[in-house]
N, C-alpha and C positions, 0 to 999 in steps of 0.2 A: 504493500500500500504506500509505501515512504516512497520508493522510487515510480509509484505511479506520479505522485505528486509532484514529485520533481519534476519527470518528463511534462505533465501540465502544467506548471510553471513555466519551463522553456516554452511550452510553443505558446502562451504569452508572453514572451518577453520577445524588444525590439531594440533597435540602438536607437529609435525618435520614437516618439508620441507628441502628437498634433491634434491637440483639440479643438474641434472645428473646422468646418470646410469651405466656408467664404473665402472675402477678400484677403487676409491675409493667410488665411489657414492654406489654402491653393498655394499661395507662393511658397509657405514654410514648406509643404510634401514636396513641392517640385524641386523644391533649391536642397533637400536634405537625399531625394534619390537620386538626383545628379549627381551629389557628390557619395555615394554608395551604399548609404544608410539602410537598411531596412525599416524602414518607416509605416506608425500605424497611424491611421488618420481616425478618429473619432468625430462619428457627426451624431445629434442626441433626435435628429426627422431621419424622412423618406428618403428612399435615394433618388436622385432624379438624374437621368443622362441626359447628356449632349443630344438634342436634336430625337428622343426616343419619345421625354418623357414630356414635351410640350404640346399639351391637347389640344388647344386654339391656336397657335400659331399660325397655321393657314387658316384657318375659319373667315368668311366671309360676314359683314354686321346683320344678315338677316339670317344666320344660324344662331344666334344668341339668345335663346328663348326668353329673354328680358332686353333684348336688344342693349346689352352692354350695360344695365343698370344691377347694380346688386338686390336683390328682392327685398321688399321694407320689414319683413319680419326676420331676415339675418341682421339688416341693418340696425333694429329695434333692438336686438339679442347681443349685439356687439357694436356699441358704442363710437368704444373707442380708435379699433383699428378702422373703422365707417368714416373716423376723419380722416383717413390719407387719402391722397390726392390720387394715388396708384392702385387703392383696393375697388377696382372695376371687376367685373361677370368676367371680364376676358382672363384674370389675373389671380381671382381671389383666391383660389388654391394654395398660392406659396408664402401667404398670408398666417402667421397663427389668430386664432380666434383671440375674442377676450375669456372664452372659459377654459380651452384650451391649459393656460398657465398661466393662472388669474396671479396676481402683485396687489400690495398693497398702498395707495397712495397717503399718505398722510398730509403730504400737497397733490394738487393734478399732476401728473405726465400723462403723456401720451407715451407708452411703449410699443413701437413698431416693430415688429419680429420676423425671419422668413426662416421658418425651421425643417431644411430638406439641405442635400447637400449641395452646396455652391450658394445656401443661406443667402444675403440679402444681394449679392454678386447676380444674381438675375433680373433683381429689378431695379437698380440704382440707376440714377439721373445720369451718370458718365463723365460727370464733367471732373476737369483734371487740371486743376495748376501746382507747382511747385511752390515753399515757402520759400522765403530771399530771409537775411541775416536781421532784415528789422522785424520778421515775425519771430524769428528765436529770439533774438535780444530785447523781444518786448519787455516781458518779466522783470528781466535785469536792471529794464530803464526806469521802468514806474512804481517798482517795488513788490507787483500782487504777484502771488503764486513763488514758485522758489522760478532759479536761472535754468533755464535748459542747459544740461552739458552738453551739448553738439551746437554747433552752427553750419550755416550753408555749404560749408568746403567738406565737410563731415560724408552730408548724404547725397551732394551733387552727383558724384559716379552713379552712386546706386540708384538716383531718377531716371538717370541716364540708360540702365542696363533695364529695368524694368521697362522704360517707356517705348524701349524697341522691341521688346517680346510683345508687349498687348498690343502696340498700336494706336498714337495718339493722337490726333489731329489739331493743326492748331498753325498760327502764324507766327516768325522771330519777331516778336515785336519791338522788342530791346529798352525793356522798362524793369530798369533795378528793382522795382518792387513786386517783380511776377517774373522772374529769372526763365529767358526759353529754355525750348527741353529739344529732345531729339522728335521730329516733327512728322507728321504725313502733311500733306497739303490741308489745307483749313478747308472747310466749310463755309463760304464767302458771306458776308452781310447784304441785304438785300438792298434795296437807294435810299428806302427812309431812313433805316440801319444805318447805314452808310453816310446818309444826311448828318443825323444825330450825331455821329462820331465823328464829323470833321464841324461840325457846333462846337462838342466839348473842347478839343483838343486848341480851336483858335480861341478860346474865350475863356480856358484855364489852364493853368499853368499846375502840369503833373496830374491832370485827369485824362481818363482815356477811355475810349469804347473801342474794344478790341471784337473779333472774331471768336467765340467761345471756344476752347478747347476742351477738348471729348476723346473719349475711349472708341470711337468709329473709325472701321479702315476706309476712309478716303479711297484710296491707295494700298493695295495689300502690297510688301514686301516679301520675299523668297523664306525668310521664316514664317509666316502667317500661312503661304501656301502649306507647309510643312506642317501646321497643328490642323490643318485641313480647313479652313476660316478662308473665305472668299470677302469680297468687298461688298461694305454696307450698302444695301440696295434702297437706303430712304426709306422704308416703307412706316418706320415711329410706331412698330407695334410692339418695342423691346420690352416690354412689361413680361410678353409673355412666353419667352426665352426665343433665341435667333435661330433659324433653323441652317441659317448662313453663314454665323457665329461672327456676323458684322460689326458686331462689338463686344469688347472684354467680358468674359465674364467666367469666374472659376470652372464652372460646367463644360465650356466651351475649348479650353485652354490650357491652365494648369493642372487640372486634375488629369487632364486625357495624358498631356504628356509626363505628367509623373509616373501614373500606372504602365506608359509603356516602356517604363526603365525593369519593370516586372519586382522593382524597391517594393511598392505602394500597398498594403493592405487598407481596404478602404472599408470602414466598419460602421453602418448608419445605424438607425433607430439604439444606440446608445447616448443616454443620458450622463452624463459626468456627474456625478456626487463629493468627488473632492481629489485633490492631488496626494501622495500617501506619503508621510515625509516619516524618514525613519529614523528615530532621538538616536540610536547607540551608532548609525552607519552617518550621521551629520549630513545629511540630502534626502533628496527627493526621490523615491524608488519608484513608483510607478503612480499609475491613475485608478480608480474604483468605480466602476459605473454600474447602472440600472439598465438591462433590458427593457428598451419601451414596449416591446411586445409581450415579452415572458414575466419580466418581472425577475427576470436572474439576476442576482449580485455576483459580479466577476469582475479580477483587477488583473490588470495588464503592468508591466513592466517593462525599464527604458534608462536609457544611462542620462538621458536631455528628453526634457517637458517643454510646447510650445503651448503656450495657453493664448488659443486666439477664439476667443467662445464667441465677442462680438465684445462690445464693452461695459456691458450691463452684466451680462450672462460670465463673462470675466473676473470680474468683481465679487458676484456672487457665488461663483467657484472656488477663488483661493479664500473668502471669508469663512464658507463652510468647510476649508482644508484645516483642521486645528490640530494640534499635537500636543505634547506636554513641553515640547520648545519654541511653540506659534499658537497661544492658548486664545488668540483675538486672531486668526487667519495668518494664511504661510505669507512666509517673510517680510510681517505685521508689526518689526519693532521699535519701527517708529512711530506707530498707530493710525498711519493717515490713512490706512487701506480702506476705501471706499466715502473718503473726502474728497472736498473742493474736484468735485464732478462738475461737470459745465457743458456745455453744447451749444448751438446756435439758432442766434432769432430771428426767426422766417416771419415774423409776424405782421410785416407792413407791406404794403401794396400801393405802388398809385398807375393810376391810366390816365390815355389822356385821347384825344382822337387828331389827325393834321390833313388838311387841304391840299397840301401841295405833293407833289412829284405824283402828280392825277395822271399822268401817260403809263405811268408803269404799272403792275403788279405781279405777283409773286405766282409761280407755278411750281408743283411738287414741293416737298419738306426737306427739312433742314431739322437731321437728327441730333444737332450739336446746338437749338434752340435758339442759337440769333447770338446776342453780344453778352459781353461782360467787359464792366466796370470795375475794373481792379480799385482796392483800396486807396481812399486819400485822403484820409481823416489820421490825423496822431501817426504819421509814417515814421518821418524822421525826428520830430519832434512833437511834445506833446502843446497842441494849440486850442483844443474846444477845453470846454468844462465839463467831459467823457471822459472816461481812459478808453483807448486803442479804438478802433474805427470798424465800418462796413465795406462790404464789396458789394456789388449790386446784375443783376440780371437785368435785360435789357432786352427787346424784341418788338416786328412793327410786323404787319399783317392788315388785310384787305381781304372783307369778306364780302355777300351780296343780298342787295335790301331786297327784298319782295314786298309789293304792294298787295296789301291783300283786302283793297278797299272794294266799292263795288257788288253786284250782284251778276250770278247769270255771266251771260256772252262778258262782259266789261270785268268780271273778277275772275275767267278764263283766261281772259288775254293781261289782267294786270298779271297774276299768277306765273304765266307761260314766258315772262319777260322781265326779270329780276336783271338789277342792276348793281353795278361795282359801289361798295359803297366808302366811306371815307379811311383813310389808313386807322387803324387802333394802335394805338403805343402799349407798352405797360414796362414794368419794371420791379422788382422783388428784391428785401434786403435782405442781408446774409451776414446780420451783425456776431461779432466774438462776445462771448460772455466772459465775465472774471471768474475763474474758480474761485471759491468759496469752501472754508470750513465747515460751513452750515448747508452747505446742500451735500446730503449723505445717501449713500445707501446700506443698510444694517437688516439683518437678521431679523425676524419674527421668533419671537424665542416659546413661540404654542404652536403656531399653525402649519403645517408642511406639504409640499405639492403631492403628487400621485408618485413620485420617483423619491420618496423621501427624504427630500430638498426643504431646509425652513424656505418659506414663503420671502419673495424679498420686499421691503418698504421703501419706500423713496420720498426723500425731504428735499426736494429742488424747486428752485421757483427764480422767475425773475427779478433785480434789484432797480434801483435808482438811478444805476450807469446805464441799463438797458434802456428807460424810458427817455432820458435825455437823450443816447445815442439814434432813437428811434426818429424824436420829435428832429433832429437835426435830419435826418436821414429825407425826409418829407417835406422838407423847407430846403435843403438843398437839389431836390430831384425837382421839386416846384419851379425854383429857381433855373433850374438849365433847360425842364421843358418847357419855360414859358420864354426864357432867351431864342428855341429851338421855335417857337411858335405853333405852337402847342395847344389846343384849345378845349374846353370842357374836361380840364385836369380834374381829377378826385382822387384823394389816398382813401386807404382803407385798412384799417388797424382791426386786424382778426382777433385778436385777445386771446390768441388761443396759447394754451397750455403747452409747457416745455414737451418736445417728445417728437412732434411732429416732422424739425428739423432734420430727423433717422440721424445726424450728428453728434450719438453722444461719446464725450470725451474725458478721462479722466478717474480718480479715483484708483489705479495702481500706476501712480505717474512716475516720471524720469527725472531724475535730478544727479547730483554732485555728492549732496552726503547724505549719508544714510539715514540720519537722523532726521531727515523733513521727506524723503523720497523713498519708493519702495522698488526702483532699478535705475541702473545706473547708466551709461552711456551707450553700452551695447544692448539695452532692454534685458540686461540680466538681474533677476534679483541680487540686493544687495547681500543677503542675507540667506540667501538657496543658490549658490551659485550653475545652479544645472534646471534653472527653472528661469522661462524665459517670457514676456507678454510684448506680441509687437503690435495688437490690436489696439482700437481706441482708445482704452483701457488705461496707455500706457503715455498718452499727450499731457504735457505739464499744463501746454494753456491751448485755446482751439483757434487763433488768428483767425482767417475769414474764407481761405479754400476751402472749396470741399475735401476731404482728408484723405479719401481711398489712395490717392496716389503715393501722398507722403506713407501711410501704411505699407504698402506694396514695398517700397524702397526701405522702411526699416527692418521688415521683413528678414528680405536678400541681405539685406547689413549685419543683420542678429545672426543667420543663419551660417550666414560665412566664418563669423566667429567663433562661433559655438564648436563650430568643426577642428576650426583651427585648435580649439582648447586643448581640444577631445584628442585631437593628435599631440599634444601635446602634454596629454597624462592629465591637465587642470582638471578638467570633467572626467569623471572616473565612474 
């Protein structure tokens, strides 16, 4: 019996475990079987393949037995995930419900979740810029949150090597504060687009309306044909995975070419219930999960842990990992583990409508959404009564009025004869939040899920810097659509609760000393040295990009090291 056990001990055990199969979890499998690991990937959903397992993808809008709308009594049942913007009839599948893995709020969020593997990497917005040295050296300038240990020179390569595997699109702009990257040709701005953006640029000094940069092949490259990914064909039904793999996404990409290093065991419907740290061996031995289908307890084994759950689901992994040497969560002895959490605030809107460039309009989509507005609030210095600033979304579009006045023969022929109608503008902010000590996540120390997980709580909410950052945000976009000539402007402040952003960031952050951070520059615990978070999870502060990319690239950075350790005896 003794040597049965042992024999079933080895065939769990791996040189890597990889918790999670999203955006960063896909990099961490691919970059650890490339380099020869036997790697186990843990995802706690369904599996989902590349191009097998996407049901609507070809569906045409009158297959949709609700014609694209979610039915009101799922809507009614689930609240919460009913406000994204992405949970459509075409999509909701890769959605979890709100009973699913009910949370506790003790402020609102919104938790957005996509629990199948390649997780929220299938349905993310795409868009991709790099940070520049004034979004690490934020912290440092103005005091909040600790100093990142890394700067731009740090993760610049590793942008660089990620961003030629996915495939980014985008133009050099050559604006110090949105560093270019290694490029496909952009997705162009349309004339209003276009208008708007030679507005800004002669009328202010260090603003800009750029070409949005995206996860779309433009332009496929001789590696892209290689993971079998052809060029994005426009069609903007990416919610519900590509069956062309026209843009990034783990499903499509990493995971496919991990598994064909024949490294990859890819092991779904496992739930993570904690990391196993072992007091008399001083590390981390393996991971312990729940069967979601059986309910089996069984633990796996690994000389290096990647915890890339997503950043919520991160948090509440290593909180529930306790020991009798991590009696507040593994490598917790600073205590900040599942502090100053922050995300960003989607919550302001303004449109406006324009008159002019009445000769043109727009034909087929534009999967990379129109422009962005890089930051220019608190860049290089701090000048509102904010700390740090927004980036902003941008986009113009012309749709067609139909008269529907009339009776009989006169409302046939109004009907039969819709006309162009005037441009629509609009614009979306994408403000940084200050981490805060006070916005937590902790433990329910009664209530526990179906996987025998405590329930997680969440203390996060907006402050004072966000409503000031907001009202400037609406006064400045005022200000340049009405310079732009711009007419029937209106903002619109959603009020709506943290969560919505899917940006959350924070709570097992990156710092310099141990005593205020929970890893260190390579995203290795300070304090578990074979235990690694490159996911959200692990951002000291959330500047104003969307994150996936900088994720991807700290990934490849962690990874590479880690290896390096491992040859090196550190990691044992």
């Amino acid at each position: 019996m003794a040597n049965l056990n042992v024999d079933s001990a080895k065939q769990r055990t791996y040189d890597a475990i990889v918790i999670g199969s999203g955006m960063s979890g896909g990099w961490a499998a691919k970059e650890f079987t490339e380099k020869g690991l036997n790697t186990l990937m843990l995802e706690r959903g369904r599996d989902v393949k590349h191009n097998i397992n996407y049901p609507t993808t070809n569906m045409y809008p009158w297959e949709f037995e609700h014609r694209g709308e979610v039915p009101y009594d799922i809507q009614q049942a689930n609240p919460v995930i009913s406000r994204c913007y992405a949970f459509r009839e075409d999509a909701m599948h890769f959605f979890v419900k709100d009973t699913e893995h009910p949370y506790i709020q003790d402020k609102p969020f919104d938790w957005i979740r996509g629990y199948q593997v390649g997780g929220k990497s299938l349905m993310w917005a795409r868009q991709t810029q790099r940070w520049s040295d004034y979004d690490f050296e934020g912290p440092a300038r103005d005091g909040f949150a600790v100093d990142w240990p890394i700067r731009y020179k740090d993760i610049a390569p590793w942008y660089s090597y990620v961003e030629k595997f996915a495939g980014i699109s985008g133009n050099k702009d050559g604006l110090d504060n949105l560093p270019d990257g290694e490029f496909l040709p952009a997705f162009p701005l349309n004339s209003v687009e276009n208008y708007f953006s030679k507005v800004v640029s002669n009328n202010y000094a260090g603003r800009n309306v750029i070409s949005a940069r995206c996860a779309h092949l433009s332009v496929p490259q001789p590696i892209h044909i290689q993971q079998g990914r052809v060029q994005c064909q426009r069609r903007v039904l990416c919610q519900r995975g590509c069956p062309f793999g026209g843009y990034f996404s783990a499903n499509s990409t990493t995971i496919p070419w991990a598994l064909k290093t024949g490294k990859l065991t890819l092991r779904p419907y496992s739930v993570v219930q904690e990391v196993i740290y072992d007091d008399k061996k001083g590390k981390a031995t393996g991971v312990r999960i729940m069967d979601a289908q059986t309910k089996q307890v069984i633990e796996y084994y690994a000389k290096v842990i990647f915890v890339n759950a997503a950043a919520i689901n991160t948090n509440l992994v290593l909180l529930n990992s306790k020991s009798q040497r991590f009696p507040k969560g593994l490598g917790n002895d600073s205590g900040v583990l599942g502090k100053y959490v922050a995300f960003h605030n989607y919550s302001a809107r303004i449109s406006a409508e324009y008159d002019g460039e009445m000769e043109w309009t727009t034909d087929g989509r534009n999967p990379a959404g129109g422009g962005y507005i890089p930051r220019f609030r608190n860049v290089k210095k701090q000048e509102t009564g904010f700390l740090r600033g927004y980036a902003a979304g941008f986009s113009a579009h012309r749709g067609m009025d139909t008269n529907s006045s009339g009776v009989g023969k006169n409302l046939k022929e109004n009907l039969g004869h819709p006309t162009l109608s005037n441009w629509k503008v609009g614009s979306h902010m994408m403000g940084e939040t200050i981490p805060k000590e006070t916005n937590t996540l902790t433990l329910d120390t009664t209530k526990k899920d179906d996987w025998g997980v405590p329930l997680l709580k969440f203390n996060i909410a907006y402050d004072d810097n966000d409503a000031k950052m907001k009202q400037d945000y609406f006064e400045q976009m005022t200000e340049m659509f009405t310079k732009a000539g711009f007419k029937n402007i209106q903002t619109n402040d959603s009020k709506q609760a943290p969560g919505l952003d899917i940006h959350e960031m924070g709570g097992a952050r990156m710092g310099n000393d141990a005593k205020t951070s929970i890893l260190n520059k390579w995203n290795q615990m300070h304090a578990c040295n074979n235990v690694f978070v490159t996911d959200g999870a692990c951002m000291t502060s959330t500047s104003t990009q969307n994150p996936s990319l900088t994720y991807m690239a700290l990934t490849a950075r962690a990874v590479d090291y880690a290896v390096s350790e491992m040859k090196k005896g550190n990691i044992a």
